[in-house]
Backbone and ligand atoms as CSV (ligand in chain L), in Angstrom:
chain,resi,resn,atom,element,x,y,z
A,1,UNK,N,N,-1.784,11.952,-17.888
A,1,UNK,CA,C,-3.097,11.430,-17.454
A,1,UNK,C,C,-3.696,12.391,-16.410
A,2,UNK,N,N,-5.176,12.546,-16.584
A,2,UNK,CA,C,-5.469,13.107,-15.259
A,2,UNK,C,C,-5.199,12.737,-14.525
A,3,UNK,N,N,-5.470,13.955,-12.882
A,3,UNK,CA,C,-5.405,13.544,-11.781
A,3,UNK,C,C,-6.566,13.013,-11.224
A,4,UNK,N,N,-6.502,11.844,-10.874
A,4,UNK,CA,C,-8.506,11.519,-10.558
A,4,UNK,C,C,-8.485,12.145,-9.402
A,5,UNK,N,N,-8.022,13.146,-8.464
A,5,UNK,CA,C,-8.235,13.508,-7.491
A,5,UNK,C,C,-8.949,15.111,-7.467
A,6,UNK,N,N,-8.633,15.476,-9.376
A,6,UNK,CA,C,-8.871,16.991,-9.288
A,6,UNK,C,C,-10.494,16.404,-10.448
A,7,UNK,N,N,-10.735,15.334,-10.417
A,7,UNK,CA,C,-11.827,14.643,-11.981
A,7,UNK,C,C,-12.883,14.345,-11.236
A,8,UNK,N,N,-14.002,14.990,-11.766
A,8,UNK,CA,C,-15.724,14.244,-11.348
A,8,UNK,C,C,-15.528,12.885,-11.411
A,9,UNK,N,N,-14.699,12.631,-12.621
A,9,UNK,CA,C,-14.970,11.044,-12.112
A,9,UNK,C,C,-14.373,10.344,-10.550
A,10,UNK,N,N,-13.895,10.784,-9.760
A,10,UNK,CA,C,-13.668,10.265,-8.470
A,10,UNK,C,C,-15.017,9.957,-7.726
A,11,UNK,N,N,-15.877,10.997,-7.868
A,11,UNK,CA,C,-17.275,11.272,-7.328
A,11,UNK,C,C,-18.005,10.237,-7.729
A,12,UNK,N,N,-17.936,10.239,-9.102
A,12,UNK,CA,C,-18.493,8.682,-9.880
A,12,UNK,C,C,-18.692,7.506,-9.675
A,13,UNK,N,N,-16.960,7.156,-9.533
A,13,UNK,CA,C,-16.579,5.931,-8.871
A,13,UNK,C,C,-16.732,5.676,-7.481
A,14,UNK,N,N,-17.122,6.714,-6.671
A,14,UNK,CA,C,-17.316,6.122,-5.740
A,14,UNK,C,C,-19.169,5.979,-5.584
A,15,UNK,N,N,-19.955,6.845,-6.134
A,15,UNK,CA,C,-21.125,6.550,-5.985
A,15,UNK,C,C,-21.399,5.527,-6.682
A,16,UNK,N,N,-20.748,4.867,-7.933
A,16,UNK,CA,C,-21.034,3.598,-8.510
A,16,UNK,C,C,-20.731,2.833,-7.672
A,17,UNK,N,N,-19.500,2.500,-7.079
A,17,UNK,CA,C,-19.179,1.378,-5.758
A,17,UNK,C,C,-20.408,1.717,-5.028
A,18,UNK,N,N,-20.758,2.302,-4.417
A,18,UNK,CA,C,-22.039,2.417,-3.371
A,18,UNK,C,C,-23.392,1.487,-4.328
A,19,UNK,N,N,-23.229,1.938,-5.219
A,19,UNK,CA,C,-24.407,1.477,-6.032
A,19,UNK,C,C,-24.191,0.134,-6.425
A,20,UNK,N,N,-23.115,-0.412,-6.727
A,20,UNK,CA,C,-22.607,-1.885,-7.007
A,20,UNK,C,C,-22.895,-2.680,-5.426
A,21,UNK,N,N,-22.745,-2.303,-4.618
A,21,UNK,CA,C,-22.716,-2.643,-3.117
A,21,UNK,C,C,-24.182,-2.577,-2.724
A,22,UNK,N,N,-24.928,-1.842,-3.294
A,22,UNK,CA,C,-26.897,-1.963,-2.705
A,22,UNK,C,C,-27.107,-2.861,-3.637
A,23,UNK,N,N,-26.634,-2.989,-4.616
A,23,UNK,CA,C,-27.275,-4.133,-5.814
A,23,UNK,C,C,-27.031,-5.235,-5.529
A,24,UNK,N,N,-25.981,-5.707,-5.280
A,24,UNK,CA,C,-25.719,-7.124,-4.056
A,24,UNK,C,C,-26.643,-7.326,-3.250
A,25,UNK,N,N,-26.647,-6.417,-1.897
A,25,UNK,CA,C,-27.539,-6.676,-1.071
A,25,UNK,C,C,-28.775,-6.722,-1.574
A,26,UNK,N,N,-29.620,-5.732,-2.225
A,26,UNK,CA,C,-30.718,-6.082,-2.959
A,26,UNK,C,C,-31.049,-7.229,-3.184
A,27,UNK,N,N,-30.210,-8.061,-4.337
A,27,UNK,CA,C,-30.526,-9.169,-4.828
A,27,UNK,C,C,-29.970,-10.309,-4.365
A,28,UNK,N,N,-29.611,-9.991,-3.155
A,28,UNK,CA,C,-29.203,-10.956,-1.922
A,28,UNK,C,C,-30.339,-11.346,-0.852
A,29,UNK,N,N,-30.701,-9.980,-0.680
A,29,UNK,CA,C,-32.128,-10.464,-0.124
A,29,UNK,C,C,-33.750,-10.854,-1.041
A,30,UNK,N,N,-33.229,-10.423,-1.886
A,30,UNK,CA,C,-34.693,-11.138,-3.215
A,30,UNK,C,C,-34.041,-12.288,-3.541
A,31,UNK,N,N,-32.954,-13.343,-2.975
A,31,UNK,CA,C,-32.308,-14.552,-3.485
A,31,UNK,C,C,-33.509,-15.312,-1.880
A,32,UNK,N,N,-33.385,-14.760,-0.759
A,32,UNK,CA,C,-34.199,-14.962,0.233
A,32,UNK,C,C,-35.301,-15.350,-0.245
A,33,UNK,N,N,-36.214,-14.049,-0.669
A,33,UNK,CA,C,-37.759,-14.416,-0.869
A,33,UNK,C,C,-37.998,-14.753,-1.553
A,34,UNK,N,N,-37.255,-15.356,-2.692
A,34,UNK,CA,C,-37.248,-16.668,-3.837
A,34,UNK,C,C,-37.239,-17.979,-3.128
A,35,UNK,N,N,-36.016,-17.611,-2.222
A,35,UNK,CA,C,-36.477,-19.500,-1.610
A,35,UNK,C,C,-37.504,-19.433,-0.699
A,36,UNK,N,N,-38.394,-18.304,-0.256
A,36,UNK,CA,C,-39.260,-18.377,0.495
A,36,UNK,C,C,-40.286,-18.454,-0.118
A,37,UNK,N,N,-40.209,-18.337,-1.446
A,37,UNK,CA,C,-41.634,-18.555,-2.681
A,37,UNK,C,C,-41.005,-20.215,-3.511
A,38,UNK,N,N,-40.401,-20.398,-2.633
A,38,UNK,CA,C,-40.083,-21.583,-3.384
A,38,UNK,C,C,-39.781,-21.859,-5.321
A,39,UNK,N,N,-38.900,-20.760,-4.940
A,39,UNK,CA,C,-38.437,-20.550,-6.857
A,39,UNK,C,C,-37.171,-20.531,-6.985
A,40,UNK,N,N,-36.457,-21.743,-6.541
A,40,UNK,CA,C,-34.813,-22.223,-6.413
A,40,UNK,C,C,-34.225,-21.615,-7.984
A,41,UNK,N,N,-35.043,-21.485,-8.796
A,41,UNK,CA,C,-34.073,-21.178,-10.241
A,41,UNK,C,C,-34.109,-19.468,-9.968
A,42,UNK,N,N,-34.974,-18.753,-9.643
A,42,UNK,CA,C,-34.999,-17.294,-9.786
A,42,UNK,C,C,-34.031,-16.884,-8.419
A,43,UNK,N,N,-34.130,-17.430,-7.665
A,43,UNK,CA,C,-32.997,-17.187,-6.076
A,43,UNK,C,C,-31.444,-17.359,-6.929
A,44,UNK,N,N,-31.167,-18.821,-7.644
A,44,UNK,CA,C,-29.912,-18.778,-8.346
A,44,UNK,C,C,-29.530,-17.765,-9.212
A,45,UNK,N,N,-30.551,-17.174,-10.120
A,45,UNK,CA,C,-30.301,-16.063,-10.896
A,45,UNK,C,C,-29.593,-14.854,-9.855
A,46,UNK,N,N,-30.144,-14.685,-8.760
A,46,UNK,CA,C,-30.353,-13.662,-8.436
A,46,UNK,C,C,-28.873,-13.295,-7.605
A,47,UNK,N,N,-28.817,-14.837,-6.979
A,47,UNK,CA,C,-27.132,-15.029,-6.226
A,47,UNK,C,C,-26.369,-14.857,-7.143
A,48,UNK,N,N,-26.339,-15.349,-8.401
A,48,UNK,CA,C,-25.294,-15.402,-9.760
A,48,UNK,C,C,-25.000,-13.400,-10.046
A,49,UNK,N,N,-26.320,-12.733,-10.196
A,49,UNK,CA,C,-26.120,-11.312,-10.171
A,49,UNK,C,C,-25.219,-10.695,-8.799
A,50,UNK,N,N,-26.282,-11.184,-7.776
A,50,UNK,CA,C,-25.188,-10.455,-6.479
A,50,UNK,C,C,-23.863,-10.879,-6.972
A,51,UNK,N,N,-23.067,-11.711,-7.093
A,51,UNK,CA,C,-21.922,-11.925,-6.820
A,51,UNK,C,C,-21.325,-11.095,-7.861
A,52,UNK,N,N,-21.879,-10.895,-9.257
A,52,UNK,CA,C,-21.072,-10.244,-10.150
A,52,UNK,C,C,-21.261,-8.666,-9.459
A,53,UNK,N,N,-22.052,-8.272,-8.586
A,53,UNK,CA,C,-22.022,-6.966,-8.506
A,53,UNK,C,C,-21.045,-6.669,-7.529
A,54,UNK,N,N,-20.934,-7.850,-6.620
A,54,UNK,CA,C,-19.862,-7.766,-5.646
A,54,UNK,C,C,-18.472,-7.455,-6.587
A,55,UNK,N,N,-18.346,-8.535,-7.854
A,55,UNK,CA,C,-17.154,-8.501,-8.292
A,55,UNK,C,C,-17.245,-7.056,-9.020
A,56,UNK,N,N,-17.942,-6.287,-9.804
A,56,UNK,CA,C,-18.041,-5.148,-9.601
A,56,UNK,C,C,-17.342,-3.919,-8.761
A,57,UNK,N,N,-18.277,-3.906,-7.602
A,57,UNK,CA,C,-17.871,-3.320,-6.526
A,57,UNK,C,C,-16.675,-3.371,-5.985
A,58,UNK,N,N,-15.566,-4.506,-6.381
A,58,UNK,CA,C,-14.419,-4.794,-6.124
A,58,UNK,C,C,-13.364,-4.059,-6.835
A,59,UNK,N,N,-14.288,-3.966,-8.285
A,59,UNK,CA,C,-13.507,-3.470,-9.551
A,59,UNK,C,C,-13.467,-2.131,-9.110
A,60,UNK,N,N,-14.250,-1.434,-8.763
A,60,UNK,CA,C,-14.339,0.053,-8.385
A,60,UNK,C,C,-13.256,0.476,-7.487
A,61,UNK,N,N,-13.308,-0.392,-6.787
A,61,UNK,CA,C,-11.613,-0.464,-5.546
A,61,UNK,C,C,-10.512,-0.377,-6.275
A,62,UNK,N,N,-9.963,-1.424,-6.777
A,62,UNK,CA,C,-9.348,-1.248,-7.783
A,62,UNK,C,C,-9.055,-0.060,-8.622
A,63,UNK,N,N,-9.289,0.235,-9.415
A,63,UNK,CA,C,-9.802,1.590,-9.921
A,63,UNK,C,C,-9.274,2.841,-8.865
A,64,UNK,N,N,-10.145,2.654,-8.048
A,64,UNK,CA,C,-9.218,3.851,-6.905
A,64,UNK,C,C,-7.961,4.086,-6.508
A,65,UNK,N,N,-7.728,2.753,-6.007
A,65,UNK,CA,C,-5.998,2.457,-5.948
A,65,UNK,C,C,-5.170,2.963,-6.959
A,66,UNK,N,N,-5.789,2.255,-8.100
A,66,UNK,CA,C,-4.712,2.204,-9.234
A,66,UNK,C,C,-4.446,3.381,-9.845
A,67,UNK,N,N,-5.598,4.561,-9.273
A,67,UNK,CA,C,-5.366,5.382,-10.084
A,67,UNK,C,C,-5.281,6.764,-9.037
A,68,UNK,N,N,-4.575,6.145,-8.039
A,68,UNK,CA,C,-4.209,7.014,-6.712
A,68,UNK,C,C,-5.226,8.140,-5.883
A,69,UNK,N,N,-6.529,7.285,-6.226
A,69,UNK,CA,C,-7.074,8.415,-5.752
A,69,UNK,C,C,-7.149,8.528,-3.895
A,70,UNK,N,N,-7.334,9.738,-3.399
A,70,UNK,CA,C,-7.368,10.106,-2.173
A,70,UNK,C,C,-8.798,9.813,-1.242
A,71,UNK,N,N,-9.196,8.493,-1.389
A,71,UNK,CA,C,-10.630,8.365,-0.442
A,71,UNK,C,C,-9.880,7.496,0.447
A,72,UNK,N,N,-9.329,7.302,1.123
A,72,UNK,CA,C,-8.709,6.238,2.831
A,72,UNK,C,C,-10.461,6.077,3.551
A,73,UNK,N,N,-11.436,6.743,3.289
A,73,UNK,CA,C,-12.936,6.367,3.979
A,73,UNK,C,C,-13.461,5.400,3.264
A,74,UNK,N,N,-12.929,5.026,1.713
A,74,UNK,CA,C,-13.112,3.993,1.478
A,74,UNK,C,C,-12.271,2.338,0.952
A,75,UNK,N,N,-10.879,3.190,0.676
A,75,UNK,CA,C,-10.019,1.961,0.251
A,75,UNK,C,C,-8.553,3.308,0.394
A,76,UNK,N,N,-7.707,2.053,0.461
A,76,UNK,CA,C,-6.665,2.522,0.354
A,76,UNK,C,C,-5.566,1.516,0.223
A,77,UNK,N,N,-4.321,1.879,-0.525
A,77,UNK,CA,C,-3.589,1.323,-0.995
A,77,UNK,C,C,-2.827,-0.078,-0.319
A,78,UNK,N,N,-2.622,0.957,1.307
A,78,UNK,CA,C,-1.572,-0.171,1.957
A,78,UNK,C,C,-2.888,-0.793,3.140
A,79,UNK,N,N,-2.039,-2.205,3.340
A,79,UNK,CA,C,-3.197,-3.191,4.624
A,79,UNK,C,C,-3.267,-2.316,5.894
A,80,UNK,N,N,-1.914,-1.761,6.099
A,80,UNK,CA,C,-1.916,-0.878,7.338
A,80,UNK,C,C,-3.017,0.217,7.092
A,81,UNK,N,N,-2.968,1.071,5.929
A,81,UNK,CA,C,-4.104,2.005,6.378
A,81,UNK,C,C,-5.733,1.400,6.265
A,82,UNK,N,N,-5.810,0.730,5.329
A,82,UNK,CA,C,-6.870,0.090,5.251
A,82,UNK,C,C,-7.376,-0.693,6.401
A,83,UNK,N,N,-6.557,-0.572,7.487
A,83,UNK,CA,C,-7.098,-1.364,8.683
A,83,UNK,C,C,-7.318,-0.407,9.766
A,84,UNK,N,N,-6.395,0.988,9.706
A,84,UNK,CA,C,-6.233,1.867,10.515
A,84,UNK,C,C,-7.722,2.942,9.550
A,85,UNK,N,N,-7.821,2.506,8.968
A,85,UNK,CA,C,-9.514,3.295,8.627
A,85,UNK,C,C,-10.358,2.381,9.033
A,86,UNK,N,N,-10.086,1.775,8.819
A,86,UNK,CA,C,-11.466,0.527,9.292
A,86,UNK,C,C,-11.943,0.524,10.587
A,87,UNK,N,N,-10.503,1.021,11.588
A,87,UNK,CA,C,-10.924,0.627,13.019
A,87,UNK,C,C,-11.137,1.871,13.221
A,88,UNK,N,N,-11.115,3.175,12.874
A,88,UNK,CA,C,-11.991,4.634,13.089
A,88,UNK,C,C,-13.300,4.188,12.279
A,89,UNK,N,N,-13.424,3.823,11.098
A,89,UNK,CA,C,-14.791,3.694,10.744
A,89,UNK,C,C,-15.952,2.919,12.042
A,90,UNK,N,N,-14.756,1.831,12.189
A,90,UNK,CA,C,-16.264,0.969,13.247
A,90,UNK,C,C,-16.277,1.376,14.963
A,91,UNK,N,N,-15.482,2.435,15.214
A,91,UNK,CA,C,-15.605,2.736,16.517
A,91,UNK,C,C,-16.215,4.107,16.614
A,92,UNK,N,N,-15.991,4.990,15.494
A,92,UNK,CA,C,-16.838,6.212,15.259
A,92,UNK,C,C,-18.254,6.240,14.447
A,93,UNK,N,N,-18.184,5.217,13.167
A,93,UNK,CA,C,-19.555,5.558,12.790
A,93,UNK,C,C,-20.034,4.124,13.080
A,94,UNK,N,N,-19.345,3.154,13.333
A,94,UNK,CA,C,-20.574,2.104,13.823
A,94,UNK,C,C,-21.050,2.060,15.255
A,95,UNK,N,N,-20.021,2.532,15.980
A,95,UNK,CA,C,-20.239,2.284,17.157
A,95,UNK,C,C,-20.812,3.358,17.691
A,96,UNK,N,N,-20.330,4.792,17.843
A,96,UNK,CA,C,-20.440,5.676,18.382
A,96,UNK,C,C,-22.141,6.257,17.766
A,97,UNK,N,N,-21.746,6.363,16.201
A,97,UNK,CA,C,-23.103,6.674,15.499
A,97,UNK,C,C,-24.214,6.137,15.765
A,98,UNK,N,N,-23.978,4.656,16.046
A,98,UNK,CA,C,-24.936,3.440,16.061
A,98,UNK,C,C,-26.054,3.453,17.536
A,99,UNK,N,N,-25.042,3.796,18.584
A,99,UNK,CA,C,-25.405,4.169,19.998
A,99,UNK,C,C,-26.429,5.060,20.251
A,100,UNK,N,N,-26.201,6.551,19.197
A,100,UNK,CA,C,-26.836,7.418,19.074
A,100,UNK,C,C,-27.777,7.826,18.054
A,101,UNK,N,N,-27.764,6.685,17.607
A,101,UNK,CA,C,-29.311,6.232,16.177
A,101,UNK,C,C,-30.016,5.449,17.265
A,102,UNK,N,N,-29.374,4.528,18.315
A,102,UNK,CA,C,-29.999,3.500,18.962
A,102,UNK,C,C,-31.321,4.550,19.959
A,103,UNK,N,N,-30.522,5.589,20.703
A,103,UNK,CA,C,-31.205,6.085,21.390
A,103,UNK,C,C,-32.262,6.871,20.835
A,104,UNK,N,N,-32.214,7.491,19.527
A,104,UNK,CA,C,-33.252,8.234,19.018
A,104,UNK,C,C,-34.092,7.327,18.736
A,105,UNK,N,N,-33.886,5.888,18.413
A,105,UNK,CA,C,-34.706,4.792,17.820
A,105,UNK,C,C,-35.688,4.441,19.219
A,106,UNK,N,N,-35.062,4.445,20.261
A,106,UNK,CA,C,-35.965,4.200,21.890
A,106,UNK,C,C,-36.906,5.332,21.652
A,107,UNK,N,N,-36.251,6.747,21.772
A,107,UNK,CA,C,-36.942,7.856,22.070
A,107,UNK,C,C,-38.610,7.739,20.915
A,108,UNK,N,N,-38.162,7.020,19.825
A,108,UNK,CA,C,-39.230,6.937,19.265
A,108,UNK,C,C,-40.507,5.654,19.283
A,109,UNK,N,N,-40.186,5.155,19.736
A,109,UNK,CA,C,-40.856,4.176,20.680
A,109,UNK,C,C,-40.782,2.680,19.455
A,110,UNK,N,N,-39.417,2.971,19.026
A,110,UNK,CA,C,-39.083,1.631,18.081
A,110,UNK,C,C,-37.902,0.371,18.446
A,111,UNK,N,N,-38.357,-0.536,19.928
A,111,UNK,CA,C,-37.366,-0.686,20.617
A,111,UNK,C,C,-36.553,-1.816,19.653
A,112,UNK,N,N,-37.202,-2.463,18.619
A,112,UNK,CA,C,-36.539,-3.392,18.223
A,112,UNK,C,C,-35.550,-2.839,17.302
A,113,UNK,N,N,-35.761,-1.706,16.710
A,113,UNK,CA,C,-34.632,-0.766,15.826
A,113,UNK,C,C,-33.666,-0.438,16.435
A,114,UNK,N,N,-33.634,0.104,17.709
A,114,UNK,CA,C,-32.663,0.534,18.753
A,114,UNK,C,C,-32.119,-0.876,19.099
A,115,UNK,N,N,-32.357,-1.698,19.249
A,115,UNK,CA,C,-31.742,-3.186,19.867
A,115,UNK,C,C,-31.170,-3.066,18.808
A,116,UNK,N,N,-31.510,-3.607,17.589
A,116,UNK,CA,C,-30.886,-4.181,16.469
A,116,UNK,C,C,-29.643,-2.708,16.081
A,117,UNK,N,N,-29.780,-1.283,16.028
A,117,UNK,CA,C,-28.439,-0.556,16.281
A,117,UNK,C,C,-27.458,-0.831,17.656
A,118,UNK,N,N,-28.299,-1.030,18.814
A,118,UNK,CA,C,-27.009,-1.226,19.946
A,118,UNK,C,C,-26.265,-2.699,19.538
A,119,UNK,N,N,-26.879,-3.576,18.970
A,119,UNK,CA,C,-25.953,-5.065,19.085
A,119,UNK,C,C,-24.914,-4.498,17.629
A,120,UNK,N,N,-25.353,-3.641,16.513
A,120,UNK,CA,C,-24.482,-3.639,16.108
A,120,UNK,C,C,-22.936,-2.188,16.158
A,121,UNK,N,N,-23.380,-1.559,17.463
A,121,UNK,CA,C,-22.955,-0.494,17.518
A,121,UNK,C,C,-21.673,-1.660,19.104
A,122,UNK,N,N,-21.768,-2.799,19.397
A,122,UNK,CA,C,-21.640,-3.850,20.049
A,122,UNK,C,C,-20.486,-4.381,19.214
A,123,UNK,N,N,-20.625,-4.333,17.887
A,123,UNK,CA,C,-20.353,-5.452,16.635
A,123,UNK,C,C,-19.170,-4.745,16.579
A,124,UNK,N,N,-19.201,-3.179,16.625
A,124,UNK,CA,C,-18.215,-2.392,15.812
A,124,UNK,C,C,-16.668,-2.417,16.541
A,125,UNK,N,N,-17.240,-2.232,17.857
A,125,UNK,CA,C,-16.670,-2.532,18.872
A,125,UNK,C,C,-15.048,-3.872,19.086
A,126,UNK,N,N,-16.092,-4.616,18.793
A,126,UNK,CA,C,-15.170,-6.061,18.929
A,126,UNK,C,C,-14.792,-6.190,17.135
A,127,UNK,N,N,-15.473,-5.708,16.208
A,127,UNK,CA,C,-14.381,-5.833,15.172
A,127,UNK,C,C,-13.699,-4.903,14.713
A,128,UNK,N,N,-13.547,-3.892,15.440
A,128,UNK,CA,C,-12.202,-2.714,15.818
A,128,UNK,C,C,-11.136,-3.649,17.039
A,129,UNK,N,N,-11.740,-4.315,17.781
A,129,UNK,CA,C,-10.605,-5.057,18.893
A,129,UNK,C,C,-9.959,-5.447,17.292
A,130,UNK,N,N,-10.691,-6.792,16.824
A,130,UNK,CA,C,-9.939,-8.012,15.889
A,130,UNK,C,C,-9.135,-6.770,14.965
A,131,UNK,N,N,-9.377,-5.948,14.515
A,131,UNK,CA,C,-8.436,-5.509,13.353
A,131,UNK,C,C,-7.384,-4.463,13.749
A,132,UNK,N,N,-7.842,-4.068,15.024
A,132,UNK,CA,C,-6.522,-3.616,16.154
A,132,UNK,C,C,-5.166,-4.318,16.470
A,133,UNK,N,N,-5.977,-5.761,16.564
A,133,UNK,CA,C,-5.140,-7.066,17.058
A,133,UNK,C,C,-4.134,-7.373,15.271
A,134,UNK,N,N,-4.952,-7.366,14.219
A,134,UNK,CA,C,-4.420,-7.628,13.034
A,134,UNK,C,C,-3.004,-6.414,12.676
A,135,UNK,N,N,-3.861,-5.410,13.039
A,135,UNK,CA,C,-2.796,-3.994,12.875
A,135,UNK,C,C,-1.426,-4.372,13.522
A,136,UNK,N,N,-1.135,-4.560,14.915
A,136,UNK,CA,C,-0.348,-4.806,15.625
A,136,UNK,C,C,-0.140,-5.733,15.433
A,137,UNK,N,N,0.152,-7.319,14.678
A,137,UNK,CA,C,0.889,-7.749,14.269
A,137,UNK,C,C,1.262,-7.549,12.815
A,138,UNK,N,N,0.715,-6.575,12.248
A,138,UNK,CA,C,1.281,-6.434,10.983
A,138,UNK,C,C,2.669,-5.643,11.369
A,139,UNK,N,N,2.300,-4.723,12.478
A,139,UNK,CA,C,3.601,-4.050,12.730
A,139,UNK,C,C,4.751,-4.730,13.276
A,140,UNK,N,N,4.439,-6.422,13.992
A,140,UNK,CA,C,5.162,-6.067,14.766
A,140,UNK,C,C,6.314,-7.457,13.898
A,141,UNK,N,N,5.809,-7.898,12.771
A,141,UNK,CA,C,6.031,-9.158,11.861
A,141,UNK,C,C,7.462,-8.110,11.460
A,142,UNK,N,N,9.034,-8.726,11.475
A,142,UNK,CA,C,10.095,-8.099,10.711
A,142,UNK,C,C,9.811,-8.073,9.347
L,1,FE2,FE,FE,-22.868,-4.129,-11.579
């Protein structure tokens, strides 16, 4: 079998996960302005799609694992690394990144953009504590 690590398709699968993952949100927030147009059957359609894209997007994980590929920035095999990426992801690009999107967002005279990056550059913070806290008892369980 190939190696999916030396195969375009690695590149694939992961820009399809990205793309399975905006299609959710997409039609997560058009499930919103359905109930804000008051069209409860087109909002259900639309939640019924998000979720399959979520399950999608799940499948793509899958897929990576199973077929050993080398992305740890986006999934990885064991809970330990998958948590020990998670807590560099949200202390370097949510937090750290977020701080410094926040300030270019002031500098541009967009204070509610900069608020809304510092609370979540805030967020990254305390859910790097919680999965710090998860890490260390995964280690410390016989
Ligand atoms: Fe899909």
């Amino acid at each position: 079998m190939t190696d999916i690590n030396a195969s375009r398709t690695l590149e694939h699968l992961k820009q399809a996960y990205t793309r399975e993952i905006q299609a959710n949100m997409r039609y997560q927030f058009a499930a919103r302005l359905a109930d804000a147009a008051a069209r409860p059957d087109i909002a259900h359609v639309l939640r019924a799609a998000a979720d399959e894209e979520r399950g999608h997007a799940l499948g793509f994980l899958d897929l990576l694992v199973e077929h050993g590929a080398r992305a740890p920035e986006i999934v990885s095999e064991s809970l330990a690394e998958n948590l020990t990426a998670s807590i560099e992801t949200e202390l370097h690009e949510f937090s750290a990144l977020y701080t410094r999107y926040a300030e270019v967002a002031a500098q541009e005279d967009l204070p509610e953009i900069a608020r809304w990056f510092l609370a979540l550059a805030e967020a990254g913070q305390t859910h790097a504590r919680w999965l710090q806290q998860c890490l260390d008892g995964l280690e410390r369980k016989p």
